[in-house]
PLY file of the C-alpha trace (Angstrom):
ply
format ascii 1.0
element vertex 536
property float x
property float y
property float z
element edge 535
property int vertex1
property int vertex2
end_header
-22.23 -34.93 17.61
-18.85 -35.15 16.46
-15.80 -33.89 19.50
-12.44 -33.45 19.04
-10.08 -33.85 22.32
-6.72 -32.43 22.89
-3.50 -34.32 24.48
-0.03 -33.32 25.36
2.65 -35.75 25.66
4.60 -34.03 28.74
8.04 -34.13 26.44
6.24 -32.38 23.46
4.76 -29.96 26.20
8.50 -29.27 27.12
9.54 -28.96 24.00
6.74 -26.50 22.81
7.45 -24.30 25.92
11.34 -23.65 25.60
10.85 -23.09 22.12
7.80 -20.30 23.05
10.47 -18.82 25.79
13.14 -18.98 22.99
11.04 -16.92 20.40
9.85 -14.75 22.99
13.38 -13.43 23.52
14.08 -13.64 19.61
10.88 -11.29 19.16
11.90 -8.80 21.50
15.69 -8.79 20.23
14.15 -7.86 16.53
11.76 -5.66 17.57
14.32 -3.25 20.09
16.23 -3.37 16.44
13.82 -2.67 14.37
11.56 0.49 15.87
8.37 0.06 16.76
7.09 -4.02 15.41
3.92 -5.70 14.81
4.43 -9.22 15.92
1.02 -11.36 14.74
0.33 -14.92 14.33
-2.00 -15.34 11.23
-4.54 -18.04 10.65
-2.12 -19.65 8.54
1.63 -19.74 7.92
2.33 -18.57 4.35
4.47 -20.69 1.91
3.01 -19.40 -1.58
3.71 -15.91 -1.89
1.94 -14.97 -5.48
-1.40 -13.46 -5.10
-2.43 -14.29 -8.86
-1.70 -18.11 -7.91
-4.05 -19.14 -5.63
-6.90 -17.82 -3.68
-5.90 -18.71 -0.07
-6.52 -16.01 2.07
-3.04 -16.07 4.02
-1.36 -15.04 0.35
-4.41 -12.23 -0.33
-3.33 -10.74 2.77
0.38 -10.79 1.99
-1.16 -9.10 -1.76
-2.80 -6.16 0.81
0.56 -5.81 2.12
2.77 -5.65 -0.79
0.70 -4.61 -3.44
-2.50 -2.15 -4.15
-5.12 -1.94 -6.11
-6.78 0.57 -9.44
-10.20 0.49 -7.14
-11.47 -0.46 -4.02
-14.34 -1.10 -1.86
-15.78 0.29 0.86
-17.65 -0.70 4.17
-20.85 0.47 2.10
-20.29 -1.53 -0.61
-19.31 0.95 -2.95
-16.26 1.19 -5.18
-13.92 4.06 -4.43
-10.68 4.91 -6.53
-7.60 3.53 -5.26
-4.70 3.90 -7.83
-6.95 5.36 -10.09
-10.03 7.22 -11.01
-12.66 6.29 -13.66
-14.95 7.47 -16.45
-17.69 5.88 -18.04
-18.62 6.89 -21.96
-22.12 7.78 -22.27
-23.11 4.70 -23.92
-21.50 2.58 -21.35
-19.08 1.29 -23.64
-15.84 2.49 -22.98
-13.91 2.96 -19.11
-11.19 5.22 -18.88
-9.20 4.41 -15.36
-6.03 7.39 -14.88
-3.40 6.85 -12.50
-2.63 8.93 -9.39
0.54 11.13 -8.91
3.25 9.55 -6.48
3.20 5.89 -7.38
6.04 3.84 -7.87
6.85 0.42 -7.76
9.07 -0.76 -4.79
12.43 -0.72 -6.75
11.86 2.55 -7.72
10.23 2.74 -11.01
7.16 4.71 -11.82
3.80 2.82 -12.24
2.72 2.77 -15.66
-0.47 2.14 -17.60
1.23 -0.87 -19.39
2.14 -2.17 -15.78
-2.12 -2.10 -14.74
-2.82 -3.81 -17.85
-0.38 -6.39 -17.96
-1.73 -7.19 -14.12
-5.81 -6.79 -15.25
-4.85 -9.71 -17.97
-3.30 -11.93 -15.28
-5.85 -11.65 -13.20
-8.35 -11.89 -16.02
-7.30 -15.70 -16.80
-7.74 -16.94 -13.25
-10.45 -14.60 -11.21
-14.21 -15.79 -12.09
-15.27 -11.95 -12.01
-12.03 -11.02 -14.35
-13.05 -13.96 -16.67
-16.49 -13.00 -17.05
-15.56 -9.42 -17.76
-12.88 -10.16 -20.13
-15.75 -11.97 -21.75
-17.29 -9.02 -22.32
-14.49 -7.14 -23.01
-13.46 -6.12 -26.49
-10.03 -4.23 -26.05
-7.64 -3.04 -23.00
-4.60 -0.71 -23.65
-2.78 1.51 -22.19
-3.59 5.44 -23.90
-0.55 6.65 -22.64
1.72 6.19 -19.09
-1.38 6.90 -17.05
-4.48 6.30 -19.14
-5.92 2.70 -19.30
-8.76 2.43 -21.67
-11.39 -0.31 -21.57
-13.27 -1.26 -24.51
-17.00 -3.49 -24.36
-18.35 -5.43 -26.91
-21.85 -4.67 -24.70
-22.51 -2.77 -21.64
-21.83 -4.99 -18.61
-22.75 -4.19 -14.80
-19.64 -5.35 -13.42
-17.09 -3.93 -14.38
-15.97 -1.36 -11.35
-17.44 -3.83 -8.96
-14.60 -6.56 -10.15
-12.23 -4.73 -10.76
-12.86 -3.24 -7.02
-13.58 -6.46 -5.58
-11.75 -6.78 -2.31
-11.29 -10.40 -2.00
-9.37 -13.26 -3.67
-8.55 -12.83 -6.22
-7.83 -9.53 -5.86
-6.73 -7.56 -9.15
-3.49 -6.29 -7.28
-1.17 -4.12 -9.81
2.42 -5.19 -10.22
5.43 -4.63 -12.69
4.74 -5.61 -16.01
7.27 -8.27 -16.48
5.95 -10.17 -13.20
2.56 -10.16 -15.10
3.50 -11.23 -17.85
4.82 -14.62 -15.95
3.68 -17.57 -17.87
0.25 -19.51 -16.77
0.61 -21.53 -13.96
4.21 -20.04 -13.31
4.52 -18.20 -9.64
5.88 -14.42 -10.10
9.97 -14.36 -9.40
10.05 -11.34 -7.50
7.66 -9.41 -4.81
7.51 -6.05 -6.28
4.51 -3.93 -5.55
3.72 -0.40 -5.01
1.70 -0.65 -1.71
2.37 0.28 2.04
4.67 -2.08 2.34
8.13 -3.92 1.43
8.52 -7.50 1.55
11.97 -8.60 2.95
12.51 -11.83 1.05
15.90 -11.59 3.36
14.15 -12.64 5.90
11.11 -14.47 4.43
11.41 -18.48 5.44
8.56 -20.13 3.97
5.92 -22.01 6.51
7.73 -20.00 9.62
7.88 -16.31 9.23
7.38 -13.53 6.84
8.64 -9.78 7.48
7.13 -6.84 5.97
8.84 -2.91 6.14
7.38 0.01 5.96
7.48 1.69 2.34
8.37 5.31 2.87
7.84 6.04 -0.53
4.33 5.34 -0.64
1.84 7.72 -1.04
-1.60 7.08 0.65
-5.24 8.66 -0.34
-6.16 11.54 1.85
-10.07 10.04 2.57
-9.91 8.09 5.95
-9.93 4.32 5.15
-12.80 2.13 4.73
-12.67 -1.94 4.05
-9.98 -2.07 1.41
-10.37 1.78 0.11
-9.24 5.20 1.53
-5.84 6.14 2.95
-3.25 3.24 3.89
-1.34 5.55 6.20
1.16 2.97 7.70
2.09 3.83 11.46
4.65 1.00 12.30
8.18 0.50 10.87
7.61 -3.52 10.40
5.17 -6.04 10.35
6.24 -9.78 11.75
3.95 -12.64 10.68
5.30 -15.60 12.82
3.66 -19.33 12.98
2.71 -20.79 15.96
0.68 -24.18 14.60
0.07 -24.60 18.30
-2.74 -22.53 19.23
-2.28 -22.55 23.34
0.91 -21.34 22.50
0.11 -18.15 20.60
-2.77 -17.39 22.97
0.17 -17.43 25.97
2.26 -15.51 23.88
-0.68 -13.12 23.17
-1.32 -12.86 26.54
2.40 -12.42 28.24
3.10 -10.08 25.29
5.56 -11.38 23.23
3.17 -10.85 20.16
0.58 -8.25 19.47
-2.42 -9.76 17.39
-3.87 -13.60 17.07
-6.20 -13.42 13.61
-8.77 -16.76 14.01
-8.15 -18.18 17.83
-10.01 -21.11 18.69
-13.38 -20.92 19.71
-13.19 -22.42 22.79
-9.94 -20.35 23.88
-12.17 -17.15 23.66
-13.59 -16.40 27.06
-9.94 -16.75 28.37
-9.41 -13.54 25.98
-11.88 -11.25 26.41
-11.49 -11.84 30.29
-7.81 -10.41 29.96
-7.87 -6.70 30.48
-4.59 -6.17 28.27
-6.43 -7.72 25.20
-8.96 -6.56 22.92
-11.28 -9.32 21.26
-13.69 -8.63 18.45
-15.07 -9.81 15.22
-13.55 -7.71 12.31
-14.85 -9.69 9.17
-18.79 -9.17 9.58
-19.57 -10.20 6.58
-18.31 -14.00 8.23
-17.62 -17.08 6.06
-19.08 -19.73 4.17
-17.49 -23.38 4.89
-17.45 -25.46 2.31
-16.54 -29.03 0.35
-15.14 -29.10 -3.12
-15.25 -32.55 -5.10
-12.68 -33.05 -8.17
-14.25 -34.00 -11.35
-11.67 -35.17 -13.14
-11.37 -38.50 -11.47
-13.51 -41.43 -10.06
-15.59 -41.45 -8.00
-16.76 -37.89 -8.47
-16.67 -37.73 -11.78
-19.88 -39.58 -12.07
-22.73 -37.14 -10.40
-24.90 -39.73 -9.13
-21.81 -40.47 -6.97
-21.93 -36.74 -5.79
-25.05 -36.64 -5.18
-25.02 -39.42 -2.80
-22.07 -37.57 -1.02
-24.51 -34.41 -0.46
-27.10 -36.22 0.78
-24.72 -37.76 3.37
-23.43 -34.63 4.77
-25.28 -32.34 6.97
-24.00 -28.93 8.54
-25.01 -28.95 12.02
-22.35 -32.14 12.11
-19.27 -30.09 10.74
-20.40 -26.54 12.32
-20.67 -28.25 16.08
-17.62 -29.72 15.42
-16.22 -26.76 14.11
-17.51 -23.57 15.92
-19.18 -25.45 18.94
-21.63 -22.11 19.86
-24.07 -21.34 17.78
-23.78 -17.61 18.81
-20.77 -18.11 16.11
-22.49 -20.19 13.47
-25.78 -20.29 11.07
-27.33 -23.33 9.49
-27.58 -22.37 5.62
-28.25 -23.78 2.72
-27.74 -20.60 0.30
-24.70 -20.08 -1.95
-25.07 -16.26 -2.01
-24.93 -16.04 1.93
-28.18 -15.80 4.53
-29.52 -12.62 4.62
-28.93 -11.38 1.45
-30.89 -10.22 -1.58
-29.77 -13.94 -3.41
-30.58 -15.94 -0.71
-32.07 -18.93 -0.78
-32.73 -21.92 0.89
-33.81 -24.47 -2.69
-31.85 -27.60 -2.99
-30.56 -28.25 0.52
-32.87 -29.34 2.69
-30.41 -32.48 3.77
-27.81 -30.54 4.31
-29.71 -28.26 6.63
-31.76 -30.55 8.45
-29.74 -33.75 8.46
-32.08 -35.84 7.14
-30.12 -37.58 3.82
-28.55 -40.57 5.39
-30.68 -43.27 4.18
-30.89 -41.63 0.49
-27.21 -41.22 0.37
-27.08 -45.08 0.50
-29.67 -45.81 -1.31
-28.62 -43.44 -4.24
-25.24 -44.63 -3.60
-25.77 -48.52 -4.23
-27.83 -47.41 -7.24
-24.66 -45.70 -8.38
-22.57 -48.86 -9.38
-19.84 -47.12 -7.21
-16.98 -49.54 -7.08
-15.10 -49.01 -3.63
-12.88 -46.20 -5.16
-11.00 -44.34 -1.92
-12.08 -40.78 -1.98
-8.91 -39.37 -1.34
-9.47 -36.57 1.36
-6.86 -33.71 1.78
-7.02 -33.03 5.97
-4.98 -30.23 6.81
-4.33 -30.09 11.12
-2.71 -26.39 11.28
-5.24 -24.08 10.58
-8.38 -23.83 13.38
-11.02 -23.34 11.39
-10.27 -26.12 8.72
-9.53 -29.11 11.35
-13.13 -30.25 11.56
-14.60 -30.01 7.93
-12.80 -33.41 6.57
-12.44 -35.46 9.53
-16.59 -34.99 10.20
-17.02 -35.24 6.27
-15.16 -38.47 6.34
-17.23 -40.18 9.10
-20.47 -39.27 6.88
-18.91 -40.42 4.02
-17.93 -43.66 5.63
-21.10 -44.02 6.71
-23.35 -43.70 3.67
-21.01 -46.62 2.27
-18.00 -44.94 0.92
-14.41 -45.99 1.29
-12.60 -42.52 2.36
-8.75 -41.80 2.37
-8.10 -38.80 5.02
-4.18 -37.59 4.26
-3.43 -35.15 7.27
-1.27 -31.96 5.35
-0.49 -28.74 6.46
-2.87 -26.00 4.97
0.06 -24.95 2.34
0.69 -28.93 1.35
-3.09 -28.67 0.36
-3.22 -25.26 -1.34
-0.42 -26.34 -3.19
-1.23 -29.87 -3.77
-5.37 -28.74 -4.90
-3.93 -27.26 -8.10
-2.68 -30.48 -9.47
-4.83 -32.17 -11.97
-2.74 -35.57 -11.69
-4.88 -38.80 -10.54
-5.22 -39.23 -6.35
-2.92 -42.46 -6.65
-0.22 -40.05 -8.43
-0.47 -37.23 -5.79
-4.02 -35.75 -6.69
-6.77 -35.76 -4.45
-10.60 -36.02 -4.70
-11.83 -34.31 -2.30
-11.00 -30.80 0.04
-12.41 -27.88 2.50
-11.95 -24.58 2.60
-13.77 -21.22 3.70
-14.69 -18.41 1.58
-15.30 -14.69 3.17
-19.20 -13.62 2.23
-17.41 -10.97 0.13
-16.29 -13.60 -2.56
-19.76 -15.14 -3.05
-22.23 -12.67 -2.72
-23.52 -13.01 -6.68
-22.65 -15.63 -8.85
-20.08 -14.42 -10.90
-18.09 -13.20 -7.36
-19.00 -16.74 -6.38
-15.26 -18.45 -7.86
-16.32 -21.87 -6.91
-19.40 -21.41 -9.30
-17.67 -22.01 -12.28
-18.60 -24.28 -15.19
-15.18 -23.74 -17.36
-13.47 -26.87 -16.21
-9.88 -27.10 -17.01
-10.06 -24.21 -19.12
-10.09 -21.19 -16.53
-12.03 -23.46 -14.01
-11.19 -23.49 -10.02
-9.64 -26.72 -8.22
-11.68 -29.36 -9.22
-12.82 -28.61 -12.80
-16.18 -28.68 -12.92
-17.39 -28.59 -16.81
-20.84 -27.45 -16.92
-21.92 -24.99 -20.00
-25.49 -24.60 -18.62
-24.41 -22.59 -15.20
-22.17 -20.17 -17.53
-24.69 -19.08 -19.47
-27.04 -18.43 -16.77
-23.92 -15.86 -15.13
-23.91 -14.54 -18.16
-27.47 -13.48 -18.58
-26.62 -12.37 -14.59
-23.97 -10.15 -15.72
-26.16 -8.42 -18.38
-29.19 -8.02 -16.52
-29.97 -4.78 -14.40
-33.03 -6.31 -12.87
-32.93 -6.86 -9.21
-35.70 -9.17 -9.95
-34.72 -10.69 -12.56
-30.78 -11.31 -11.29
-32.52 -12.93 -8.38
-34.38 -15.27 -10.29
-31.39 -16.41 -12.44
-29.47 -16.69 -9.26
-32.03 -18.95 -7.63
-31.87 -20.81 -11.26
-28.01 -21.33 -10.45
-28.43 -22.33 -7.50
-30.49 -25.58 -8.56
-28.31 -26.30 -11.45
-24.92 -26.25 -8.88
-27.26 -28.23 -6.04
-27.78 -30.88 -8.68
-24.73 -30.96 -10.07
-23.20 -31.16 -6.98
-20.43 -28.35 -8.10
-19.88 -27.39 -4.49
-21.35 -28.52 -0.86
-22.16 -25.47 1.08
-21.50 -26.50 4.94
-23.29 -23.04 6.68
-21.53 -19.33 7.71
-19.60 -18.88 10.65
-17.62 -15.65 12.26
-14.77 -15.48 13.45
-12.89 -13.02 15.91
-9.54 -11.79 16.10
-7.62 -11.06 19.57
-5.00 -7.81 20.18
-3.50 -6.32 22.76
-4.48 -2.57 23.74
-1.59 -1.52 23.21
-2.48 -1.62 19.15
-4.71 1.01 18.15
-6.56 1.79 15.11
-7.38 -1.58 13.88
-10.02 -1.66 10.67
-12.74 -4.04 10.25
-13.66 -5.31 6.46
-13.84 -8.25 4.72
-10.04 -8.69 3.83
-8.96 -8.62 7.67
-6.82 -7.62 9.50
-4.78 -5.23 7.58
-1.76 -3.60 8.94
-2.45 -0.24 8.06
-4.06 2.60 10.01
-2.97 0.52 13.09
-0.26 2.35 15.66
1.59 0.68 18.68
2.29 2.25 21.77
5.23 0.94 24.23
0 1
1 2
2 3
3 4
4 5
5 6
6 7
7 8
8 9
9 10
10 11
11 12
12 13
13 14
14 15
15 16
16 17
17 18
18 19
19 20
20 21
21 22
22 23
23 24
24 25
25 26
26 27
27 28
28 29
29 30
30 31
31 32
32 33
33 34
34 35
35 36
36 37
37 38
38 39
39 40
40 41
41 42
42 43
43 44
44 45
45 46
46 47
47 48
48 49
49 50
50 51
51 52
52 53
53 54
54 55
55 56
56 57
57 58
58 59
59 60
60 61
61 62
62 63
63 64
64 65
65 66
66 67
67 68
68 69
69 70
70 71
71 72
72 73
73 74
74 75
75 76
76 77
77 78
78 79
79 80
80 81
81 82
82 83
83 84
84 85
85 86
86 87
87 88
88 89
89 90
90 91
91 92
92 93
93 94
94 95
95 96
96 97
97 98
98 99
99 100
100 101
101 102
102 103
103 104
104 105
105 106
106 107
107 108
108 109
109 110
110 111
111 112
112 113
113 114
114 115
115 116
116 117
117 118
118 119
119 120
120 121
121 122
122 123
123 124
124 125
125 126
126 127
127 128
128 129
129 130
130 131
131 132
132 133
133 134
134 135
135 136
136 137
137 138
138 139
139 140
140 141
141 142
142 143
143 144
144 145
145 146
146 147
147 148
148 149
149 150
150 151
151 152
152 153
153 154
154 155
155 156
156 157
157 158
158 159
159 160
160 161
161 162
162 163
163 164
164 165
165 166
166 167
167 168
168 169
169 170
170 171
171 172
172 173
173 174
174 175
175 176
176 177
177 178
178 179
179 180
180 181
181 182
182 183
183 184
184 185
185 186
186 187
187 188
188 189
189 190
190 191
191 192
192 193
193 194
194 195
195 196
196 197
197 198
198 199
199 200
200 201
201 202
202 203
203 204
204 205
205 206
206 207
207 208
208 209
209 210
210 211
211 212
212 213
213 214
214 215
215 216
216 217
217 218
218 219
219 220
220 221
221 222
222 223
223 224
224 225
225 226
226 227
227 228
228 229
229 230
230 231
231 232
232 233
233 234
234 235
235 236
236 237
237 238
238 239
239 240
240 241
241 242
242 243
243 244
244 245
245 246
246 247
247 248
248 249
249 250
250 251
251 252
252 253
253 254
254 255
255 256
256 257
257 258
258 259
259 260
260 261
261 262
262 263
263 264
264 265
265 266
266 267
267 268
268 269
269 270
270 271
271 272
272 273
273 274
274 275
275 276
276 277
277 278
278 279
279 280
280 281
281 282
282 283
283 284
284 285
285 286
286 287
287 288
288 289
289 290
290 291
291 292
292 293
293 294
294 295
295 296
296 297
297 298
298 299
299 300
300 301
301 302
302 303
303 304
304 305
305 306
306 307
307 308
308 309
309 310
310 311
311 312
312 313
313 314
314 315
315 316
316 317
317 318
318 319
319 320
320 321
321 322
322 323
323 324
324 325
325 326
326 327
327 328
328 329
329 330
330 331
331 332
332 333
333 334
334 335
335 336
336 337
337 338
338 339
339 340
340 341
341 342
342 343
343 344
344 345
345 346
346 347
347 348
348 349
349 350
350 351
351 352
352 353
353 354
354 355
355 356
356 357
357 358
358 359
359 360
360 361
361 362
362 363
363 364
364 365
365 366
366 367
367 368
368 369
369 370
370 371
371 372
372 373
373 374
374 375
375 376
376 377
377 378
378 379
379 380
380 381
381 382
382 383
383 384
384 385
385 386
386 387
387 388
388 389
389 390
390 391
391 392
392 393
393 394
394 395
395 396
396 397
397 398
398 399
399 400
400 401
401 402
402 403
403 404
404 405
405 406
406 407
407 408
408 409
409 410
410 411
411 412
412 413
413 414
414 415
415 416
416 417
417 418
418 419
419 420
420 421
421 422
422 423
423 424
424 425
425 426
426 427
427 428
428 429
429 430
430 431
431 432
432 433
433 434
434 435
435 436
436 437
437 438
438 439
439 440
440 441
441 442
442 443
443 444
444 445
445 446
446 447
447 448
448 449
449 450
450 451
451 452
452 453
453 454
454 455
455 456
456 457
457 458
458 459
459 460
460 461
461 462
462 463
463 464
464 465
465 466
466 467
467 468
468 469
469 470
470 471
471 472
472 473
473 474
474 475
475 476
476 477
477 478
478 479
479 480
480 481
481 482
482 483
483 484
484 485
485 486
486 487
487 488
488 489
489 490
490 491
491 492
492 493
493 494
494 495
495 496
496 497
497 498
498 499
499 500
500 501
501 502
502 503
503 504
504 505
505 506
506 507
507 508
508 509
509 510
510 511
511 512
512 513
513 514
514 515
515 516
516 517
517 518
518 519
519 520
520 521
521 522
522 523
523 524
524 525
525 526
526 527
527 528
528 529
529 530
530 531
531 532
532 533
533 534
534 535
C-alpha cells in the first residue's frame, strides 16, 4: 500500500492564503465588469492552446469552447449533425456532409467547405480514427461553399462515428489557413466558429484563460446531448483560473469566489457534498482508463523483453489505492476496450490485476541483459489524478531491479516535453502517465494509444508494430459484432505482448459547483460551458 502525506510549511501556508484573499477580490472586480462570469478551476492549467497538437484533455476542452464540430455524438451513442448534415450513396461509397446556415468564423468570415476540409486533413495526420479513415479514403473536396464530398476506395464502418467522435482528438473545424499550418507547427491564431471567443488579451499561459460569449453564433434547435444538440450559451464569460493547490480551490469553491472545481481530490469529497451551497456529482460516466506509456525509440524500452519485465512488475491495485483510495471510485481491469463493454476482456493481464508478477519481472529482467539504463520518468505534481501513477510505478520499477529517474514537471512541461523524440539524456524521456476518457478507447481504432505506425503518424512513444495495424484494419471493415470482437481480443494479445501500453484500471471522477450554476451537462467531454446559467 503505497500513501502519500501532505505538509505545509506555515510561511508557504501564509503565502498561499493572501494570495487566495488577493484573487478572491481580483475575481469579483472582473466579474462586477464583465456581466454575469463563470469562474472554474480546471483539472489542469492550460499552456498549449492548439487542439490538433496534442490530445490533453485541458486543450480538447478549450477546442469545445472555441471551436465546433461537422458531427457529434450523443448520450446514446449516436452521431447527430452538428455543422452539417450527411448522405450516404447507395453503395456506401461516397458521403456528402452540407453546411448549416448562420456559421461564421469568429472574425467574421463565412465557414466554407474548403475551411472543413482543410481541418478533416489536419486532423487526419494525427487522430488514429482520422488516419485509419483517410486510409480508406480515396478523395475529399469541397463541391462547392457548403458541400464536402467524401470519396472511398471501399465501404468503411467508421466514417460518421470518427468524424463524430467526441473526444481527443476531436475533428474541430477552423479557418483554412490555420489548417493548413505545417506538421508539428501549433496554429497562430484561435479562430473558431463555436459558442465562444477566446481573449488571447487576456490569455497568460499556465495561470488563466478567458473565454466571451460569441453573439454571433448560431446554436441547433434540438436540446443538447454529450457533445451534440444546441450550445445555447447563457453567461457573458467563462474564467478558467489555476489553483495547483487543491485546499485552496476547494475554500474558494466553498466561500464563493469561484463557481465550479472539475477533478477535486478524492479525499476532499465528503467536505463537498456536506456543503449545502455546492452541488457534487460525477458528469463523465463513461470514467477513465489510467495508464503507462513506454518510448520505443530509446533504451531500455526499446528492447521488449525489457517491457515485459516492466508489466509484470506493475500491478493496479498499487497505483489505484494510491490514486483513488475508495474503491466505490475505482475498478481493477485488465481490458483495453473498458470493463463492461462488448470488447472487453480480461486476456493478457493477469499480473497486472492480481499483483502477482514481482518475481517474473526479475527474473525476466536479469534474463534481459538490461544494463542499468535510468528509465527516465516524467512525474508531473499539479494535476490530482496524475500524482500517484509514476511515483507508485517507480517504486515497482525499482523493485523488480530497475534503475528509475522520476523528474517532477508540471502537467504542461510533460505534454509538451512527450512529443519530443530526442534521447532522455538530451531532454527526452522514457517513460509517462496519463488518463484516457472510456470514450477514446472503446474499439481499437478509437483506442489512439493502439497504434503500430511509429514515427510515421504514431502517438508519444512510437511504437512500430505492422501486425496490430492490420488487425484494425480488418476491424474497420468488418460489420460482424462477432467477428470485431474476436479481432479485438486478437489486439489485445498482440499490444499485451508487445507491451505497447500498460493499462493501470478505470476510475471516475466527480466535479463540484455551486447551486447557484444551473443546467450543467454530463458527457464524456466534461464539463462544457454551455447550457449552464448563473444566478446572483
Amino acid at each position: 500500500m503505497f500513501h502519500f502525506s501532505r505538509w505545509k510549511c506555515p510561511t508557504i501556508a501564509l503565502n498561499i492564503t493572501l494570495a487566495a484573499v488577493a484573487l478572491s477580490a481580483a475575481l469579483t472586480s472582473q466579474a462586477m465588469a464583465a456581466g454575469k462570469t463563470i469562474t472554474a478551476v480546471m483539472h489542469s492549467d492550460l499552456r498549449i492552446i492548439d487542439p490538433g497538437f496534442t490530445t490533453a484533455y485541458i486543450t480538447r476542452d478549450h477546442g469545445y469552447m472555441v471551436y465546433d464540430t461537422l458531427l457529434a455524438t450523443d448520450s446514446n451513442f449516436k452521431i447527430q449533425p452538428q455543422m452539417a448534415d450527411w448522405k450516404v450513396s447507395d453503395d456506401k461509397l461516397i458521403y456528402t456532409f452540407t453546411l448549416r446556415d448562420g456559421l461564421k468564423w469568429h472574425d467574421g468570415a463565412p465557414v466554407t467547405a474548403e475551411d472543413c476540409v482543410a481541418s478533416l486533413k489536419r486532423w487526419g495526420r494525427n487522430d488514429s480514427m482520422g488516419q485509419k479513415l483517410m486510409d480508406f479514403t480515396a478523395s475529399i473536396e469541397a463541391s462547392d461553399a457548403k458541400t464536402i464530398t467524401l470519396k472511398l476506395k471501399e465501404p468503411y464502418g467508421l466514417v460518421l462515428e470518427s468524424i463524430g467522435k467526441p473526444s481527443s482528438y476531436t475533428p474541430f473545424m477552423m479557418p483554412k489557413r490555420l489548417a493548413e499550418t505545417p506538421a508539428g507547427q501549433q496554429i497562430k491564431e484561435q479562430i473558431g466558429s463555436g459558442p465562444f471567443k477566446f481573449v488571447q488579451a487576456e490569455f497568460q499561459p499556465g495561470v488563466k484563460a478567458v473565454y466571451e460569449k460569441n453573439t454571433d453564433y448560431v446554436p441547433r434547435k434540438e436540446p443538447p446531448s454529450w457533445t451534440s444538440g444546441g450550445k445555447v450559451v447563457k453567461v457573458d464569460r467563462v474564467e478558467w483560473i489555476t489553483m495547483a493547490d487543491a485546499q485552496t480551490a476547494v475554500n474558494a469553491l466553498q466561500s464563493g469566489d469561484i463557481d465550479l472545481m472539475e477533478n477535486p481530490p478524492f479525499d476532499l469529497l465528503p467536505v463537498l457534498t456536506a456543503n449545502k451551497d455546492l452541488k457534487v456529482d460525477i458528469l463523465n460516466k463513461l470514467g477513465f482508463q489510467t495508464l503507462g506509456r513506454m518510448n520505443f525509440l530509446y533504451p531500455p524500452f526499446d528492447d521488449v523483453k525489457v517491457r515485459r519485465a516492466a508489466l509484470m512488475a506493475i500491478n493496479q491495485k498499487d497505483v489505484l489505492d494510491a490514486l483513488v483510495g475508495n474503491p466505490e471510485y475505482y475498478k481493477i481491469c485488465g481490458a483495453f476496450f473498458v470493463c463492461g463493454t462488448p470488447l472487453a476482456t480480461e486476456e493478457g493481464s493477469e499480473s497486472l490485476v492480481k499483483g502477482n508478477g514481482m518475481a517474473e519481472a526479475k527474473k525476466q529482467l536479469a534474463e534481459s541483459g538490461y544494463d542499468g539504463t535510468p528509465v527516465v520518468i516524467m512525474a508531473p505534481g499539479d494535476v490530482v489524478t496524475l500524482k500517484a501513477q509514476p511515483i507508485v510505478s517507480a517504486q515497482l520499477l525499482r523493485e523488480a531491479g530497475f534503475k528509475v529517474d522520476v523528474q517532477a514537471a508540471d502537467w504542461q512541461t510533460v505534454v509538451a516535453r512527450r512529443a519530443s523524440q530526442k534521447p532522455p539524456k538530451e531532454g527526452g524521456w522514457n517513460m509517462f502517465f496519463t488518463n484516457l476518457t472510456g470514450a477514446d478507447v472503446l474499439n481499437p481504432v478509437a483506442n489512439v494509444q493502439i497504434s503500430g505506425r511509429g514515427k510515421n503518424g504514431g502517438w508519444f512513444g512510437w511504437a512500430e508494430d505492422a501486425k496490430i495495424e492490420q488487425m484494425k484494419d480488418a476491424f474497420a471493415r468488418s460489420s460482424s459484432p462477432e467477428e470485431q470482437k474476436k479481432i479485438a481480443a486478437d489486439i489485445q494479445k498482440e499490444v499485451y505482448d508487445q507491451v505497447i501500453y500498460i493499462p493501470l484500471g478505470q476510475y471516475r471522477v466527480a466535479n463540484a459547483w455551486r447551486k447557484s450554476l444551473t443546467g450543467v451537462l454530463d458527457g464524456p467531454a466534461t464539463p462544457v460551458f454551455w447550457n449552464i446559467d448563473k444566478s446572483e
